[in-house]
C-alpha positions in Angstrom: 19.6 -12.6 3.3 17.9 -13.7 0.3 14.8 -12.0 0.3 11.3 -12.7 -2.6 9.3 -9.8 -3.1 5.4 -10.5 -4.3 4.3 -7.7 -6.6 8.1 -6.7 -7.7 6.7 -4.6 -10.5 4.0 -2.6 -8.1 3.6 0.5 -6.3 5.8 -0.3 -3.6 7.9 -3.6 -5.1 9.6 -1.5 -7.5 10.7 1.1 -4.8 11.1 -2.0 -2.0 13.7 -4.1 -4.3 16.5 -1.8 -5.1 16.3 -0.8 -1.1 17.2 -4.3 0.0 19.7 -4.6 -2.5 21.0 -1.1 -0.8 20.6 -2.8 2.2 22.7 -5.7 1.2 20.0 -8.0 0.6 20.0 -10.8 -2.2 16.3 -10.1 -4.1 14.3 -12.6 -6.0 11.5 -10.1 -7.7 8.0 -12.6 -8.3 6.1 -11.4 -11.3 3.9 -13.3 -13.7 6.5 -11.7 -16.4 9.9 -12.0 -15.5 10.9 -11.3 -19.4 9.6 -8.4 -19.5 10.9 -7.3 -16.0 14.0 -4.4 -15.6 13.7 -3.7 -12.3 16.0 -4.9 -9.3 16.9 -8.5 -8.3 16.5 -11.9 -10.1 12.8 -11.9 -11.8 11.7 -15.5 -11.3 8.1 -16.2 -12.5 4.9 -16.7 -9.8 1.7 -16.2 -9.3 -0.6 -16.2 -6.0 -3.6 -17.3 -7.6 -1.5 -20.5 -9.0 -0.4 -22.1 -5.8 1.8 -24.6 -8.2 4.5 -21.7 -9.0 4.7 -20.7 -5.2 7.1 -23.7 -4.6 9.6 -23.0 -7.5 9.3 -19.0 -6.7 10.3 -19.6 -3.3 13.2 -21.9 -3.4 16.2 -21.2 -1.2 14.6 -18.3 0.1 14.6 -16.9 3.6 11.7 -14.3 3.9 9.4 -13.2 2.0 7.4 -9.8 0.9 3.7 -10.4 0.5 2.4 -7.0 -1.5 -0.7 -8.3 -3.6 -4.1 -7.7 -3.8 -6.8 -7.9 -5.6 -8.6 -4.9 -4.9 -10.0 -4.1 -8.4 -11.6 -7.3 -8.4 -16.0 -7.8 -7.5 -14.7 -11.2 -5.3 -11.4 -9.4 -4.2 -12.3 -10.8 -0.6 -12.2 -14.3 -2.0 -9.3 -14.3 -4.2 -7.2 -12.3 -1.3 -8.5 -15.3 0.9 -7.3 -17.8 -1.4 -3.9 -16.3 -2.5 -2.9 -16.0 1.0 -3.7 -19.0 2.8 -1.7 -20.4 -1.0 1.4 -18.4 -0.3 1.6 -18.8 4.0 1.4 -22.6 3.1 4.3 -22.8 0.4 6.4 -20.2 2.4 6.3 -23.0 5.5 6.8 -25.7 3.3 9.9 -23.8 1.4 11.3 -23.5 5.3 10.9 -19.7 5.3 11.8 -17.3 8.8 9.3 -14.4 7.9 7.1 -13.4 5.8 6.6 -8.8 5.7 2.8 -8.3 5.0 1.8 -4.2 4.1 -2.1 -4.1 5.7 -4.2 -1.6 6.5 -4.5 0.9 9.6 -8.1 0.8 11.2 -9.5 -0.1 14.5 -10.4 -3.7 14.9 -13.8 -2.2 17.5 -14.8 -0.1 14.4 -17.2 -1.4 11.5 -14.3 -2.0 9.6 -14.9 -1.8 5.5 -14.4 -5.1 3.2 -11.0 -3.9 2.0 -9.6 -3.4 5.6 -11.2 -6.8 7.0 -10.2 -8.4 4.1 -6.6 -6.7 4.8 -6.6 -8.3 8.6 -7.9 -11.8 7.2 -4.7 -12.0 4.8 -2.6 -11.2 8.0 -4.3 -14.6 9.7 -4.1 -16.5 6.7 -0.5 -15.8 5.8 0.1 -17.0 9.4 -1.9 -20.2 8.9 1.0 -22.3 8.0 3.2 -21.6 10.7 5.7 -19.0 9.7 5.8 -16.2 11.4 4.2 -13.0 9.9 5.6 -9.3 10.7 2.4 -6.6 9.3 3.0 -3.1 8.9 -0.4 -1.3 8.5 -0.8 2.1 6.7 -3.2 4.0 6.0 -2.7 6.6 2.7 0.7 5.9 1.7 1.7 9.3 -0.5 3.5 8.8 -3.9 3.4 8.7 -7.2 1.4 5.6 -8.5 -0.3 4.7 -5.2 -4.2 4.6 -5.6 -5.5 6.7 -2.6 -2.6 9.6 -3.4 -3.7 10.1 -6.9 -7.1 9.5 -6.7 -6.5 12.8 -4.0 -4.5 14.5 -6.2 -6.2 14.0 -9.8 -9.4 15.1 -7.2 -7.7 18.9 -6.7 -6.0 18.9 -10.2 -9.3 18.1 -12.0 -11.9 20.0 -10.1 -12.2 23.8 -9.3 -14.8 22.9 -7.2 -16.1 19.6 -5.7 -19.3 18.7 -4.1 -17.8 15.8 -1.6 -19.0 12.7 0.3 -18.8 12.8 4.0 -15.5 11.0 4.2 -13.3 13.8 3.4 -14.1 14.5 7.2 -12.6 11.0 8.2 -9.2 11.3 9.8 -6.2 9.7 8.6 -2.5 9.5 9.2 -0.7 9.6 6.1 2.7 8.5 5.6 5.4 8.8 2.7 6.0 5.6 0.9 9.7 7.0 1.4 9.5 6.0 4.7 7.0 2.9 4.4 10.1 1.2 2.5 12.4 2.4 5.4 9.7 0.3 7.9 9.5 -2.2 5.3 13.4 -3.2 5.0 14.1 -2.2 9.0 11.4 -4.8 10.1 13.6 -7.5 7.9 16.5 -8.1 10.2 14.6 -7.3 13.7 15.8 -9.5 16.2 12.5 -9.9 18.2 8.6 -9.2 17.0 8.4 -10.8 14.3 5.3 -12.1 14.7 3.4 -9.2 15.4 1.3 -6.4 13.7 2.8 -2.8 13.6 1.0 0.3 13.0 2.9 3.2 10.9 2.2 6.3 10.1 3.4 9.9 9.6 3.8 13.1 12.0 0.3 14.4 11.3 -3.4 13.3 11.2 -5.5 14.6 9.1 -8.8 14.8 7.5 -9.2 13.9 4.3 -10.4 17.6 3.2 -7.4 19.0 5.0 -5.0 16.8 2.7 -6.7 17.8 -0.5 -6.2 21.4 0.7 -2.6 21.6 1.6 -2.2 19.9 -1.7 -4.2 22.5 -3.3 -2.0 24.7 -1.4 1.3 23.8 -2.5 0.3 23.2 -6.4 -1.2 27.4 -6.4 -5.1 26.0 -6.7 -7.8 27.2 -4.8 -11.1 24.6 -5.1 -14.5 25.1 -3.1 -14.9 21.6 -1.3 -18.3 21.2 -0.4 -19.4 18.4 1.6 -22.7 16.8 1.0 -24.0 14.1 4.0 -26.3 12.1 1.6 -23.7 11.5 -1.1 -23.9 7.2 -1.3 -21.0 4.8 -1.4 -21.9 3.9 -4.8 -22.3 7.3 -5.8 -19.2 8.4 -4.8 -17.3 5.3 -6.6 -19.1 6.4 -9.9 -17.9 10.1 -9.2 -14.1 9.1 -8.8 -14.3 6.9 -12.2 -15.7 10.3 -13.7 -12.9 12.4 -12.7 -10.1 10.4 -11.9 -8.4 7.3 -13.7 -9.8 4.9 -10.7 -12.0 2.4 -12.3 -15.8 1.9 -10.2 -15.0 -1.3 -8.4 -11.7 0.0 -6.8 -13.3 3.5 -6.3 -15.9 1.8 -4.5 -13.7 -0.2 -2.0 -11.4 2.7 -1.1 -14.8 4.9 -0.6 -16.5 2.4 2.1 -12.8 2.3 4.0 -12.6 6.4 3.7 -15.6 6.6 6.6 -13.3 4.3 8.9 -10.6 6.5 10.9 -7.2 5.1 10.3 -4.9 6.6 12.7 -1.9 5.0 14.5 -3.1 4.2 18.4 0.2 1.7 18.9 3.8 4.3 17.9 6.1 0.8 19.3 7.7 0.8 15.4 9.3 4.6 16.6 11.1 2.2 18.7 11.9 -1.2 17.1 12.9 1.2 13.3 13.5 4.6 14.5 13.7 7.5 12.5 11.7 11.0 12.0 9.2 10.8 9.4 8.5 12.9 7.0 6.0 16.1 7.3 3.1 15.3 4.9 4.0 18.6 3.1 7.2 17.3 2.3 6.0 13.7 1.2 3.8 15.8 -1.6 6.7 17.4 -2.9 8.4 14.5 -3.3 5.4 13.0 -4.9 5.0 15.6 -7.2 8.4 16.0 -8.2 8.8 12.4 -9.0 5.8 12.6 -11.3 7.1 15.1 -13.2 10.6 13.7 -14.0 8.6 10.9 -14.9 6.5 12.7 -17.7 9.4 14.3 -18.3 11.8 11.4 -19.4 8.4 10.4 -21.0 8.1 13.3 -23.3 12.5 12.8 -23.8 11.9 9.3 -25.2 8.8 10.4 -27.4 
C-alpha cells in the first residue's frame, strides 16, 4: 500500500516510516524539507497549514498518517482546527481509504484539558470529509524525544529533590512508542473498524509520582518528591521551562492535561492487533539506552 506519513521527521514519523517499509509498505514521508530529509521513504514536500501542498503531497496515495500538532503554539487549538479539517478535505478529494490519527487517552465525562479536547476535535475534523478515520489514543508514550518522557526524566535527572504539583498523583497508563508503532502499522491493513477510535496502552497504570520513581529506581537516584496542593497550572509550566528543555507554552498544556486521568477503559485493540506489551520498566530501558547510543555516535562524529 502506498502509505504518506505527516510529520516524517517527528517523534514517532521517523520510527513509523522504516516500520511500514518493514512491513512492506510503499512510504511517501511529508515534510516542509524534503532536501534536507534522510530518513525512510520518498520525502515529498507539504505542509498542513498550506492546504495548497496537501493535493500534490497526496497524489496516488492510499492512506494516510496524520502525526502533527501544534502544541507549542498560544492558538494551538486554532491552528490544529484548521490543519485538520485542510488535510480530511484533500485526503477525500485525493480518493484516500483511511487516514491513522495518534490522539490522546482521557475520558470524554471528564473536564477534559485544551490539548486533549483539541486532540478529539482533530479526530472529528479529519473525518469531516468523508474518509474514514482509525484513532489510536495514548497517553505517555515512553522514548527518547517524546515530550511527556523527557520532561519525566530530565525531572529525576535534574533534581535531588522536587517540590511537585498535584498531578504527579494523576493516573496514567503508559505505553512504549515500541509498541505504539506496532498499533500504528497493525491498524493499517485491518479488515474492519476502520472508522473507529481505539484506546492503547501498556500493562500498568500508574501515577505520575510512581513513574518518576521507578525511573529513579533504575538510573541509582534517590529524589525526595514532595507534593504541594496549591502549586498553579501556570506555576508549574514556569517550573518545567526552569528545569527541563520544555519551553512555558508546551509546559503549560501538558500540565492542565496531567490532572485528567488517562487510562484505557476500552482493551478491544488486544484483539483487533494482538501482542503483549511491554512492562514500563522495560520501555525505560529501552528509552535510556537509545539515548545514550545517540550521545554516543554524537560525541564519535565530534
Amino acid at each position: 500500500m502506498r502509505v504518506l506519513v505527516t510529520g516524517a521527521t517527528g517523534f514517532i514519523g521517523r520510527r513509523l516510516a522504516p516500520a511500514l517499509e518493514e512491513a512492506g509498505h510503499e512510504v511517501v514521508a511529508m515534510t516542509r524539507h524534503p532536501e534536507a530529509y534522510d530518513g525512510a521513504g520518498r520525502p515529498v514536500f507539504g505542509d498542513v497549514h498550506d492546504p495548497e501542498s496537501l493535493a500534490p503531497a497526496l497524489e496516488e496515495v492510499e492512506a494516510a498518517y496524520y502525526l502533527v500538532h501544534s502544541l507549542g503554539s498560544d492558538d494551538f487549538v486554532r491552528r490544529d482546527a484548521d490543519a485538520a479539517s485542510a488535510f480530511g478535505a484533500a485526503a477525500a478529494d485525493a480518493g484516500l481509504h483511511r487516514i491513522v490519527y495518534l490522539g490522546g487517552l482521557g475520558d470524554d465525562a471528564d473536564d477534559l484539558s485544551d490539548h486533549l479536547r483539541s486532540r478529539r476535535q482533530v479526530e472529528a475534523l479529519l473525518a469531516g470529509g468523508g474518509v474514514p478515520v482509525t484513532t489510536l489514543r495514548a497517553g505517555i508514550v515512553v522514548g527518547h524525544g517524546g515530550i511527556s518522557w523527557e520532561m519525566t526524566r530530565q525531572l529525576v535527572e535534574h533534581l535531588p529533590a522536587m517540590v511537585t504539583p498535584r498531578w504527579v498523583a494523576t493516573r496514567t497508563q503508559p505505553i512504549a512508542v515500541d509498541d505504539v508503532i506496532r498499533y500504528l502499522v497493525g491498524v493499517l491493513t485491518l479488515p474492519e473498524g476502520t472508522d473507529r477510535a481505539y484506546e492503547i496502552g501498556g500493562p500498568e497504570v500508574l501515577e505520575y509520582a510512581t513513574m518518576m520513581r521507578r525511573l529513579a529506581d533504575i538510573e541509582g537516584r534517590h529524589p525526595v518528591i514532595v507534593p504541594v496542593p496549591l502549586l498553579s497550572p501556570g506555576l508549574s509550566a514556569r517550573w518545567l521551562a526552569l528545569v527541563t528543555d520544555v519551553d512555558t507554552r508546551t509546559g503549560r498544556s501538558l500540565v492542565d492535561s496531567m490532572v485528567n486521568e488517562v487510562v484505557v477503559r476500552d482493551d478491544a485493540i488486544r484483539e483487533a492487533v494482538p501482542f503483549e506489551p511491554l512492562s514500563y520498566d522495560e520501555a525505560v530501558l529501552r528509552a535510556l539506552a537509545e539515548r545514550a547510543r545517540e550521545r554516543a555516535d554524537a560525541e564519535e562524529r565530534a
